[in-house]
C-alpha positions in Angstrom: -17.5 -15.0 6.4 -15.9 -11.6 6.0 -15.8 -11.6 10.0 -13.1 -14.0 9.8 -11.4 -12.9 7.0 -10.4 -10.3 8.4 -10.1 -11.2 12.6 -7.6 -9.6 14.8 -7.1 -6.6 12.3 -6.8 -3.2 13.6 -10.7 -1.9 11.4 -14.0 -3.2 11.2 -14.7 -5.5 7.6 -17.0 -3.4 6.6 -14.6 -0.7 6.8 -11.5 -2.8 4.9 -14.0 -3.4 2.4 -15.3 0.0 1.6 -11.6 0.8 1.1 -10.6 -1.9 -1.0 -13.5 -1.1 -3.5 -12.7 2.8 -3.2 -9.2 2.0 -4.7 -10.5 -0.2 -7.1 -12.9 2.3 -8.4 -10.5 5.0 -8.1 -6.9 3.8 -8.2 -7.3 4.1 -12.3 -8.1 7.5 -12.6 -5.4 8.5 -9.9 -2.9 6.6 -12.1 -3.9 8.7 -15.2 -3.5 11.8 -13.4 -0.2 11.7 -12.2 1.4 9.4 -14.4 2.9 12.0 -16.6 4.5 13.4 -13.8 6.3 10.9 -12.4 9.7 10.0 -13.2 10.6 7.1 -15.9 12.2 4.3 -14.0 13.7 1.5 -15.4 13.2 -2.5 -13.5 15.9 -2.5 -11.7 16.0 -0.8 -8.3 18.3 -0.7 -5.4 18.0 -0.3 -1.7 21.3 1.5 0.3 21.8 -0.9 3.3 20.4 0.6 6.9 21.9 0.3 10.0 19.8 0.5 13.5 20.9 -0.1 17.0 19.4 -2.8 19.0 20.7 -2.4 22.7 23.6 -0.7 22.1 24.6 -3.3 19.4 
């Protein structure tokens, strides 16, 4: 099953899996470690419009 869940992705499953449970397991703890250093924000956030060339447009 897992081998089409996840066709025509750049990694293995088994690889994509590992990683999804290493975040669950871990993501917490990160959270708690750094969340006293990061900056209060509020729930409104804004984007400053970007500009790109597309041939020479």
């Amino acid at each position: 099953m897992s081998q089409n869940l996840f066709k025509w992705k750049h990694y293995e499953s088994e690889i994509i899996l590992l990683c999804v449970r290493w975040v669950h397991e871990y993501s917490p703890i990160i959270d708690e470690k750094i969340r006293n250093h990061l900056k209060e924000t509020n729930d409104s956030w804004r984007v400053d419009e970007t500009y790109i060339k597309v041939k020479r447009k």
